[in-house]
C-alpha positions in Angstrom: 5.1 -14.6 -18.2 2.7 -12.0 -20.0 0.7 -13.4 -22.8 3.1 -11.8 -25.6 5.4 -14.5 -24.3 8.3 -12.1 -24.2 10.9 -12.1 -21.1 11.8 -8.3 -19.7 15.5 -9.7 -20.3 14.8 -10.4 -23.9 14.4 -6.4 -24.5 16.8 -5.3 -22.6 20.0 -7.8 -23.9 18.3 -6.9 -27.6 17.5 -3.0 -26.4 20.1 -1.7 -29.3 18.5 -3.0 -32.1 14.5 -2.9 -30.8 14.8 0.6 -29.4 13.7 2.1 -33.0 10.9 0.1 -33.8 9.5 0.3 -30.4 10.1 3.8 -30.8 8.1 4.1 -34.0 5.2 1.5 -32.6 4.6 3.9 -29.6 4.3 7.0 -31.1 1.9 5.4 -33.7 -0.3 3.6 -31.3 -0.7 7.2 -29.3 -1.2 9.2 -32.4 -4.0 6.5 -33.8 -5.3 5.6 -30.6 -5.1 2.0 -31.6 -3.6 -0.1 -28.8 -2.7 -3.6 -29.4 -4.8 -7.1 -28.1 -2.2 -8.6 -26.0 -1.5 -5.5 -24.5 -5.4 -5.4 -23.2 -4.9 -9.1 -21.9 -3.8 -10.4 -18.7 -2.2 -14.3 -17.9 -4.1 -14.4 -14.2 -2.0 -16.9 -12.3 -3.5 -17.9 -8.7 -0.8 -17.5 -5.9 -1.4 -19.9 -2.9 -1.8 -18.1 0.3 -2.7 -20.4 3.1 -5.6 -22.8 3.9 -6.9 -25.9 2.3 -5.6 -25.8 -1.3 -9.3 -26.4 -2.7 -10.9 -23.1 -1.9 -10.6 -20.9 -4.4 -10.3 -18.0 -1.7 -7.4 -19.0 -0.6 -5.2 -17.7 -3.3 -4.1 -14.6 -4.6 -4.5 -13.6 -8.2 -1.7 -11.9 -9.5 -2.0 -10.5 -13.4 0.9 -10.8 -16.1 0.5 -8.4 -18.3 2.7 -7.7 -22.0 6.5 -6.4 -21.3 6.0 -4.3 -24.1 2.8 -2.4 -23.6 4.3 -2.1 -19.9 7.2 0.3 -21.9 4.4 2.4 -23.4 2.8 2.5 -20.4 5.6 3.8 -18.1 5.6 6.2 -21.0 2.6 7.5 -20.7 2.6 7.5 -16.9 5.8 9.9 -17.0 4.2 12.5 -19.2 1.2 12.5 -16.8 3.0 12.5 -13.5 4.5 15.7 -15.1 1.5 17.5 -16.1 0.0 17.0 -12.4 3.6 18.5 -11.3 3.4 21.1 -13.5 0.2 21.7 -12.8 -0.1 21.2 -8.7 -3.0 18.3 -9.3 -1.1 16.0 -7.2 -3.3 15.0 -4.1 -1.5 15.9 -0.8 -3.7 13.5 1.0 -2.6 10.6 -0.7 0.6 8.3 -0.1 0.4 6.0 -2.0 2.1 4.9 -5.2 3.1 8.9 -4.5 7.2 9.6 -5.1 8.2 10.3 -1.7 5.2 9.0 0.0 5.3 5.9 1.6 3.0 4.5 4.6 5.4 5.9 7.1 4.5 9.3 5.8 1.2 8.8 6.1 1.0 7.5 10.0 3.8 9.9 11.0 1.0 13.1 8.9 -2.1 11.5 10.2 -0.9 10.3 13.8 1.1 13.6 14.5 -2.5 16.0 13.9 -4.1 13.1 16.2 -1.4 13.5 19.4 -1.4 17.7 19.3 -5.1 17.5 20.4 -5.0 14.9 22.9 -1.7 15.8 24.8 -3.7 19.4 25.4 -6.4 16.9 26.9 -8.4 16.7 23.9 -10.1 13.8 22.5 -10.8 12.5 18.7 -12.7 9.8 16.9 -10.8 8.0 13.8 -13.1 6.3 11.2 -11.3 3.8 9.6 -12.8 2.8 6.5 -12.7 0.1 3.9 -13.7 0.0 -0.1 -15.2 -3.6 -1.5 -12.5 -4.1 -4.1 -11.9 -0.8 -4.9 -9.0 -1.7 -7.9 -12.0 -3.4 -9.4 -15.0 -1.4 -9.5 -13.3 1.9 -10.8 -16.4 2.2 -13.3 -14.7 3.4 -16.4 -16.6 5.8 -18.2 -16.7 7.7 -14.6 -13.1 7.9 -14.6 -12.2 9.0 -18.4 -14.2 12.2 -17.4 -11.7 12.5 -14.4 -8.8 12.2 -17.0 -10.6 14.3 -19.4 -10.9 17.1 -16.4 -7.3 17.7 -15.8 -6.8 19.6 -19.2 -4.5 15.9 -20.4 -3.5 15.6 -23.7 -6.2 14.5 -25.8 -4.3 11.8 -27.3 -3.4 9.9 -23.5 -6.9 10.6 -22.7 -8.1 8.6 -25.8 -5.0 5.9 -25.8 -6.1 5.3 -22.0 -10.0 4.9 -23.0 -9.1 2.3 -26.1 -7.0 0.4 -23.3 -9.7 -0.3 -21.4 -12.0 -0.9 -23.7 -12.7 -4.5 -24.2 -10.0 -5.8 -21.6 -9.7 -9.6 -21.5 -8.1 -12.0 -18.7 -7.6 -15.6 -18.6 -6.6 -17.7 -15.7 -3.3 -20.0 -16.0 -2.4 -22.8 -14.1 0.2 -25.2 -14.7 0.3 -24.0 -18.9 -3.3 -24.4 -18.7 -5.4 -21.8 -19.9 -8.8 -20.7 -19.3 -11.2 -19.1 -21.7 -11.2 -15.4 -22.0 -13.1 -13.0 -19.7 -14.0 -9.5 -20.3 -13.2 -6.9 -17.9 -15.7 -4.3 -17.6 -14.2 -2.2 -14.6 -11.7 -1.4 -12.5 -7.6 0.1 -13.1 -5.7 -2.9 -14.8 -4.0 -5.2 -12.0 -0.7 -5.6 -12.9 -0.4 -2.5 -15.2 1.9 0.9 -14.6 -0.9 2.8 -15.5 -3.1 1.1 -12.9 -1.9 2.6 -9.5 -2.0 6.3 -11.0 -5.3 6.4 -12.7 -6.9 5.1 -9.4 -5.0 7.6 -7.6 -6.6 10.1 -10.0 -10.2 9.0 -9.6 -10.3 8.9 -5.9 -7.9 12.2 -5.8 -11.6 14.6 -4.6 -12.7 11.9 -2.0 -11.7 14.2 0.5 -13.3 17.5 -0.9 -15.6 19.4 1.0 -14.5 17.2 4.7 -13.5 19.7 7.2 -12.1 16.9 9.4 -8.5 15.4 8.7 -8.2 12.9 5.8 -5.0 10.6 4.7 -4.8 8.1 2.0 -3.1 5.1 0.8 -4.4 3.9 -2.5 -8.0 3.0 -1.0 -7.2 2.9 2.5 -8.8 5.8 3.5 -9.3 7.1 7.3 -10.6 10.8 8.6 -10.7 11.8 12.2 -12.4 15.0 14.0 -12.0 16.2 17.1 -14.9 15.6 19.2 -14.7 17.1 22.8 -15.6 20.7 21.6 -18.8 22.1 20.5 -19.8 20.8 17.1 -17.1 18.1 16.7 -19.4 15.1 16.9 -21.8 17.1 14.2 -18.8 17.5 12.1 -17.3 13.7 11.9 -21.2 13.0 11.2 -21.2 15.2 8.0 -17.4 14.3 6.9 -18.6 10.2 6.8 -22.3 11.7 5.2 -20.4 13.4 2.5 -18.3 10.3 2.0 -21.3 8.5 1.7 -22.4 10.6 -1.5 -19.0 10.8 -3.0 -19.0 7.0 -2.6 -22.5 6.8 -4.0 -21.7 9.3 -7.2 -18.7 7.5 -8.1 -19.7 4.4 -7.7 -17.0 2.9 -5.5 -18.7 1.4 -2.5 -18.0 0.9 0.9 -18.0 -2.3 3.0 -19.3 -1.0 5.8 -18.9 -4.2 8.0 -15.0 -3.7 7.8 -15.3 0.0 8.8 -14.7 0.9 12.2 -14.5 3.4 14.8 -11.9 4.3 17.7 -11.8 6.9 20.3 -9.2 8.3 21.8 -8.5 10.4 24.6 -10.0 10.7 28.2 -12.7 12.6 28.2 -13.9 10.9 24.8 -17.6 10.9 24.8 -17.6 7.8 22.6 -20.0 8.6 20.0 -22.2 6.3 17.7 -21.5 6.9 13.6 -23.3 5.4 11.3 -23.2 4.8 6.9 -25.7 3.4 4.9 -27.6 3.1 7.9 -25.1 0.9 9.3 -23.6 1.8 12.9 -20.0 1.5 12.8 -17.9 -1.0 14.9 -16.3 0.1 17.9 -12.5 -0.8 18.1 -10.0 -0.4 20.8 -6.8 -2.0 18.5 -6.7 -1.4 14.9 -4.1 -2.5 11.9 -3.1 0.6 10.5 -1.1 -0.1 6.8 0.6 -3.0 8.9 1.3 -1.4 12.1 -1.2 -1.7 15.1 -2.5 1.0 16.3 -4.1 1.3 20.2 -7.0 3.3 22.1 -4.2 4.8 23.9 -1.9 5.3 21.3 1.2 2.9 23.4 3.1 0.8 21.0 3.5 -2.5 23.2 1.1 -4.3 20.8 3.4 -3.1 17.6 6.4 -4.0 19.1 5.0 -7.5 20.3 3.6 -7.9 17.0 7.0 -6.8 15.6 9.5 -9.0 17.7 6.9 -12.1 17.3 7.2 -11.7 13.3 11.0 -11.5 13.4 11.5 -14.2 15.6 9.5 -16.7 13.3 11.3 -15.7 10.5 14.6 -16.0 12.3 13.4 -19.8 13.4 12.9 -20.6 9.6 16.3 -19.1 8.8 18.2 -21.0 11.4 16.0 -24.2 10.5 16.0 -23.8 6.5 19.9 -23.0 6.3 23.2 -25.4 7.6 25.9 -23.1 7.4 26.8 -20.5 10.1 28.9 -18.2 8.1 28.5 -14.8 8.6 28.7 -14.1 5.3 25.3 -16.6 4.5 23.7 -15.4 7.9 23.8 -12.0 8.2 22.4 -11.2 4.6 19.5 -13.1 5.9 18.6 -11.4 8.5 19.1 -8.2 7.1 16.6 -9.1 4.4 14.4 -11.5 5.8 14.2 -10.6 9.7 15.3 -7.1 10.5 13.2 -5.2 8.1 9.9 -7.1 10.7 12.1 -5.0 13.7 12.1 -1.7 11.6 8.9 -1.3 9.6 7.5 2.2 10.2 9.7 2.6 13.3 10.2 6.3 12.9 6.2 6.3 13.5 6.3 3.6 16.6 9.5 3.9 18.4 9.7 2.0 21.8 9.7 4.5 24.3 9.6 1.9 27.4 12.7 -0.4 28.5 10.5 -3.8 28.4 9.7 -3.0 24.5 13.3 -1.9 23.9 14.6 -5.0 24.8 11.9 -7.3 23.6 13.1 -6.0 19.9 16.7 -5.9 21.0 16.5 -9.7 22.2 15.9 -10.8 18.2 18.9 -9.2 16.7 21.2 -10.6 20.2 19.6 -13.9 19.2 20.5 -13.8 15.1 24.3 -12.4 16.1 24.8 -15.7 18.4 23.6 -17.9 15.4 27.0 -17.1 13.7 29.8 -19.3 13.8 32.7 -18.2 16.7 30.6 -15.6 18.4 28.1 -17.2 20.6 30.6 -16.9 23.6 31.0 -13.1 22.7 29.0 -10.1 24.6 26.3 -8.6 22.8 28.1 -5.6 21.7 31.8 -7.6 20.8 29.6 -9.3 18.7 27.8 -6.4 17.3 31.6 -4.6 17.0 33.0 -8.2 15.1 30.3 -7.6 12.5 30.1 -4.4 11.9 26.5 -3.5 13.3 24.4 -1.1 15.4 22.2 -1.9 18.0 18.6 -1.6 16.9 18.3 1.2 19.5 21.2 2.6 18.0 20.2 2.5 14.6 17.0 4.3 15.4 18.6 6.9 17.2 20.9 7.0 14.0 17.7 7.1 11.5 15.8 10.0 13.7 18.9 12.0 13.4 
């Protein structure tokens, strides 16, 4: 729970008779600028991840921030959503936190300018590269002046400066709290607001590169063709003006997590380098969860895919007693099948041995129900009501 201690169910079961005051609150605290203490405060509660339970590291911190300053929030987020509508300041190179964006859009944009140039023979370097806590180090002076650029009502601009202005957090375990910590940087974790202002300040990352740039949040990757005259000069002044932007706006690069991959045949597999760094040459890379390969086959994605399903199918079967369909089947449908379908309008198997490895998951969840073991796979898939997975992306394509 957020440190105002209130539960999102409270306001809504109590929406009739709060709506008013809240009403009245909000418009004051945008009119005076004045924003609240709790709502500038976030409950920090350490998530356990994996590992040994003693190093710090090994946890995620997720931030709980007030229900109610959340409402003014979304609020606010609306009106400026809007105005970068209205006013075509939306960033097409971004995906994410973007209204129908998603990462599928962005492999299926990026992926299909890649494929054009090499099935004419071509060839093209990708430089995938990574921020060091990007959320976090948004200085915040740098990006009021982004706010403050896009012609914004004055009184957002200001509300959103007060709000981040003397920011506290305080980790909670087990009721226990920790003293208070100022924030001095970065888009509030766990806010509404967050996502969108740190879509704002990273919207001109991409101005001025003549090579092909796509975006979610902060992962950021650009790729040039390289087998023509100039195209190895080009990639080299894209990453050099990234470089600049990354040094003017203060958002730095990790530069041992960026990495290069070539593709095509007649790649002449060229060196890059940033911050005087040369970056790593990869032949497999994990592209917003899917993996992508030097020769652009999906074998490794669907391995990866059918390996992820069947453990979560194994915990199913294991963790639950009954064979009913009517316990199983929601299972798998949330807990196993979405492994199977991730991104699959980007990766669809194309080969028979791939089909079937992600075919052989569902034939294995549909013979885990009571009475149908003894069934064919497709009386089985008929008894419930189902589609192949072939079928269903046939169905989805369509």
């Amino acid at each position: 729970m957020g440190p105002d201690g209130i539960h999102p169910k409270l306001l809504k079961e109590l929406s009739d008779v709060i709506a008013k005051p809240l009403t009245d609150l909000f418009n004051q605290s945008l009119l005076t600028g004045v924003v609240p203490e709790d709502w500038k405060l976030a409950n920090v509660v350490p998530i356990y991840k994996k590992g040994s339970r003693e190093e710090s590291g090994n946890y995620r911190p997720v931030s709980l921030t007030s229900v109610v300053g959340k409402l003014m929030e979304t609020m606010l987020k609306e009106r400026i959503v809007e105005h970068l509508k209205t006013h075509r300041l939306q960033d097409q190179k971004q995906h994410g936190f973007t209204s129908g964006r998603s990462c599928q859009t962005n492999l299926i944009d990026f992926f299909d300018w890649v494929t054009k140039i090499i099935d004419t023979g071509g060839a093209v370097d990708i430089a995938y590269l990574d921020f060091s806590k990007a959320f976090d180090t948004v200085p915040h002076r740098r990006l009021i002046n982004k706010l403050q650029s896009l012609s914004l009502d004055s009184n957002i601009v200001e509300w959103i400066r007060q709000w981040l202005s003397d920011r506290q957090q305080r980790v909670v375990v087990n009721g226990v709290y920790s003293a208070q910590g100022l924030v001095t940087s970065g888009v509030p974790q766990g806010s509404v607001l967050g996502p969108i202002l740190f879509n704002i300040f990273i919207s001109d990352i991409a101005d001025g590169i003549n090579g092909k740039v796509c975006l979610f949040a902060d992962d950021t990757k650009i790729c040039n063709r390289v087998d023509v005259p100039g195209g190895i000069s080009q990639m080299t002044n894209d990453l050099g003006k990234l470089k600049k932007w990354s040094e003017l706006w203060q958002l730095s690069f990790n530069v041992d997590k960026c990495k290069i991959m070539h593709l095509g045949r007649k790649n002449p597999r060229a060196e890059y380098r940033i911050f005087d760094t040369v970056l790593t040459s990869t032949s497999e890379e994990r592209d917003l969860g899917v993996i992508i390969s030097e020769d652009l086959r999906v074998s490794s994605q669907c391995n990866r895919a059918a390996g992820n399903a069947g453990r979560m199918l194994g915990c199913v079967g294991r963790g639950i007693s009954s064979r009913k369909r009517e316990v199983l089947m929601p299972l798998y449908r949330a807990l196993v099948r979405p492994h199977l379908e991730y991104c699959v309008q980007y990766w669809r198997p194309y080969l028979q041995k791939d089909i079937d490895l992600l075919e052989r998951v569902q034939r294995r969840a549909t013979k885990m129900v009571y009475g149908l073991k003894e069934k064919s796979y497709q009386e089985r898939l008929n008894d419930l009501n189902m589609y192949s997975l072939e079928k269903r992306r046939r169905t989805e394509e369509i």
